[in-house]
N, C-alpha and C positions, 0 to 999 in steps of 0.2 A: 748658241744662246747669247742674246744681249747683257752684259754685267747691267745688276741690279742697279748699280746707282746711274746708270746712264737712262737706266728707265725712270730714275728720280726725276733726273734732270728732264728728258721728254716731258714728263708730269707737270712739272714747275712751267716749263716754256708754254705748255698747253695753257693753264692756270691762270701761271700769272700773279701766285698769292703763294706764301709759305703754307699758310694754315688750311687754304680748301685741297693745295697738295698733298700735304700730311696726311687731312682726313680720305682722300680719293685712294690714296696706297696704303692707309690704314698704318700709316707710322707717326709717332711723335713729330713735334717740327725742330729739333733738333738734328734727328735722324737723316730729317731732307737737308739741311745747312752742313750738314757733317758728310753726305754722300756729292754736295754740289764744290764744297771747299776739296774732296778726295778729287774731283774732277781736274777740278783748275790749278790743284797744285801738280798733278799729272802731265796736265797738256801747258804747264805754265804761261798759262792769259785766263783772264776775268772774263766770264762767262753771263754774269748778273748783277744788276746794279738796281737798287730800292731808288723809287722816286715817290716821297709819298709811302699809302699804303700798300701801291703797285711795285712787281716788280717788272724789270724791265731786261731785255738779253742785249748783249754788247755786240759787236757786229761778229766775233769771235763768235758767238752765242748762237749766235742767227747761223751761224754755218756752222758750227757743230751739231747744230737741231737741222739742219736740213740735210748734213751727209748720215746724219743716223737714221733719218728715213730712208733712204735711198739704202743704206746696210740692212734693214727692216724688210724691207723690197726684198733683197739680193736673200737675205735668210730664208725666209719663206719660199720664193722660188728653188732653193737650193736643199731646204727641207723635202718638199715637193719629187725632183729628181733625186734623194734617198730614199724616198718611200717607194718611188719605182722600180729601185735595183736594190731593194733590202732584201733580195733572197740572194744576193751574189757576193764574192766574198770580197774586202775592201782591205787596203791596207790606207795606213794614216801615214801621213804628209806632211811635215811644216815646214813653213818656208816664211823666211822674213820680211819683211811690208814691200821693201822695193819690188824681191822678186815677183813675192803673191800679188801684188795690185798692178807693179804694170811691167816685167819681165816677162813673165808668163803669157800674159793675156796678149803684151804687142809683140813679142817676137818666137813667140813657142804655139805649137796645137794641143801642145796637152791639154785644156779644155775640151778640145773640139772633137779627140778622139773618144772610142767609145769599148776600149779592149781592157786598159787599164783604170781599174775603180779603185776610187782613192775618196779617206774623210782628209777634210784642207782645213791644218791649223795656221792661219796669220800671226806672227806675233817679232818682236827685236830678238834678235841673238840670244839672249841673257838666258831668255827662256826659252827658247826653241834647245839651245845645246841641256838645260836641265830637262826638259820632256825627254829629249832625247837618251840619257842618263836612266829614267827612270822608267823607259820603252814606255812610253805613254805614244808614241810615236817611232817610228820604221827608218825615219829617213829626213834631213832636212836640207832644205835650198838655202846657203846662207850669204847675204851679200855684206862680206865683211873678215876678217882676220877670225882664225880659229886656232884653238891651242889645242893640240891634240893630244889625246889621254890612250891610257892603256886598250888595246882593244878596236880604236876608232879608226875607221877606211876616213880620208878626205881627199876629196878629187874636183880637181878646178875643170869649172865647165862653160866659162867666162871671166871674159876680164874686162870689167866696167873705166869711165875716169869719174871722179867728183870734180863736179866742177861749182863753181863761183856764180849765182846768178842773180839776177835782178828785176827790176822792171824797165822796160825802154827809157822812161822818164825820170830815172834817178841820174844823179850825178857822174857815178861812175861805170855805169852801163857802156859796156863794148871797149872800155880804159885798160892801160895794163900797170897794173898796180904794185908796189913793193908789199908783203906780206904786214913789216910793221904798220902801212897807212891804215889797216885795218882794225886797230886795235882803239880806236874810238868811235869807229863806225857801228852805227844800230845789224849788229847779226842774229843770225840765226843759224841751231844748228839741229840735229838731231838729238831724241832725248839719250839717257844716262842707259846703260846695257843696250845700245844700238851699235850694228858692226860700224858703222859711217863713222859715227862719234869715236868708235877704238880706233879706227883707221886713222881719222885727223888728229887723237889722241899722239898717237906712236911717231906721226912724220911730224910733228913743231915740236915733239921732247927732241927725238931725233936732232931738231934744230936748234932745240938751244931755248926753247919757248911754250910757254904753258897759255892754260886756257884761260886763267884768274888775267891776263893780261889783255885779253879781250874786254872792254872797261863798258859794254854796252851788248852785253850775248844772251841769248834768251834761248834754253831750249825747248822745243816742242815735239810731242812724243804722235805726229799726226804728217805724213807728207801732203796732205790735199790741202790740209788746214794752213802749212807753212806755208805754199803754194798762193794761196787765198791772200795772205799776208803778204808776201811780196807783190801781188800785185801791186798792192795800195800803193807802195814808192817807197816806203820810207826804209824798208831793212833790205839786207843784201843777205841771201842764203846757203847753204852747202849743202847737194843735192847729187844722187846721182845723174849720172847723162840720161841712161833708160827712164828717170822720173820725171825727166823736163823735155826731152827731146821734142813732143807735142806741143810745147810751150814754146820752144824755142823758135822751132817751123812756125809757128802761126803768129811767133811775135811779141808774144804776151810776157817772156821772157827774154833777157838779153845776160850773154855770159861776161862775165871779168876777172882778165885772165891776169895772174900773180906772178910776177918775176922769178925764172928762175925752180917754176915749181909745179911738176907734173904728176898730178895725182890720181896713181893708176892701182884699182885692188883688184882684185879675183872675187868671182863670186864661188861657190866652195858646196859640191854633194859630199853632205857627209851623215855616215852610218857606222854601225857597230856589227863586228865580223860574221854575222849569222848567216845561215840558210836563207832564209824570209828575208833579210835586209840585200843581202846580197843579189838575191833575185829579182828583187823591186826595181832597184840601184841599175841593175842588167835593162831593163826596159825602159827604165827613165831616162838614161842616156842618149836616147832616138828621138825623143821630142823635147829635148830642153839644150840642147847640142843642133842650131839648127844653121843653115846660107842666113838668116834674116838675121840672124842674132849677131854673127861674125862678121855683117855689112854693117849692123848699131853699131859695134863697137868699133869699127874702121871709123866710120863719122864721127865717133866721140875724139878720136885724135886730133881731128881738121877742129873744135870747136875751141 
């Protein structure tokens, strides 16, 4: 299911008016202003700008309403294939944005297989290990540091790098940089309860260096969107390899690499000692363990 206020926001961009969206979703026109500000204080960028009595979407705008279609798409097809196999028994999955959007999909078959049925929670760290917590979920894929509690299996089943990247046409595309020159440079990182964000949290305390010293950082809780963004020139971002690698190849992106500073995590199965989990965990390891994945991550070194 699409959160409620994103279908706000579909409504508005359709529109085009506070008030005829209000009345279409049958909410007050507060309710729509208060579900489009939850948005953009989420994905930190502006989404909507009044000109006149119209409103108008910002170029952020324009590509958050076109990858929620394209999510729209992917649900419905994906509702579609559970109606199919809703007599067989499924276990629940989460795994966090890098893995679930493009780990999975470019370097694993587990889509493609048809032995293992599984409902697929997307979502950052923060709340992947609380479902987890609270068996709302069997098992999570997580690309990023984890602390582990009483009770919990974690078992590394890759090892990613973050790296640096850009657009061709910025400045310091393909440069090799001292970590401070960065700290008045327009960045970008991932949002607040993202493994990425802990990982680059833990290696600058590590060094001596916080994130307030970042004097131009913008976090965004979206990799397509970030992605979208850098193209433009103007920011540089923190990314993993497996989420640009595509970019990289075709050009769209160019990496920039930091002095002195090799930034390598694990991506991390992690479950709680049971029967059911355990067994899941046993099968999962055949298709998320693959040559494809272990030749990605060879390439991310040369980058």
């Amino acid at each position: 299911m699409l959160d409620i206020r994103y279908k706000t926001f579909l409504e508005l961009a359709k529109q085009l008016n506070y008030t005829k969206a209000a009345k279409r979703l049958n909410y007050t026109q507060p309710t729509v202003t208060k579900h489009i500000q939850y948005i953009e204080n989420r994905l930190q960028v502006k989404l909507v700008y009044s000109q006149g009595r119209e409103v108008k979407l910002t170029h952020e705008g324009i590509l958050l309403r076109d990858h929620l279609y394209e999510l729209l798409d992917m649900i419905e097809k994906f509702e579609h294939t559970l109606a199919r196999s809703n007599n067989r028994s499924s276990s629940n999955i989460g795994t966090s944005r890098t893995v679930g959007e493009y780990y999975i999909p470019l370097y694993t078959k587990l889509l493609a297989q048809n032995r293992l049925h599984f409902n697929l929670l997307v979502e950052n760290t923060d709340i992947l290990l609380g479902a987890l917590e609270e068996r709302s979920i069997d098992c999570a894929l997580i690309s990023g540091p984890v602390k582990e509690r009483a009770g919990m299996i974690k078992e590394e089943f890759f090892r990613d790098q973050i790296v640096l990247v850009c657009s061709p046409n910025h400045n310091l595309a393909g440069k090799t940089v001292d970590l401070a020159d960065l700290f008045d440079e327009k960045l970008t990182m991932r949002e607040h309860g993202s493994g990425l964000l802990q990982s680059l949290t833990t290696t600058f305390y590590k060094m001596g260096i916080q994130l307030s010293q970042f004097n131009q950082l913008k976090f965004i809780g979206n990799i397509r969107l970030t992605k979208e963004i850098l193209y433009q020139g103007e920011r540089l971002g923190f990314l993993y390899f497996a989420s640009v690698r595509e970019d990289i190849e075709a050009g769209k992106l160019v990496t920039v690499n930091i002095r002195g500073l090799n930034l390598r995590q694990p991506y991390y199965m992690v479950y709680y000692d049971t029967c059911q989990a355990c067994n899941l965990a046993q099968k999962l390891r055949q298709y998320i363990v693959t040559p494809m994945a272990e030749a990605a991550s060879g390439g991310a070194d040369k980058k």
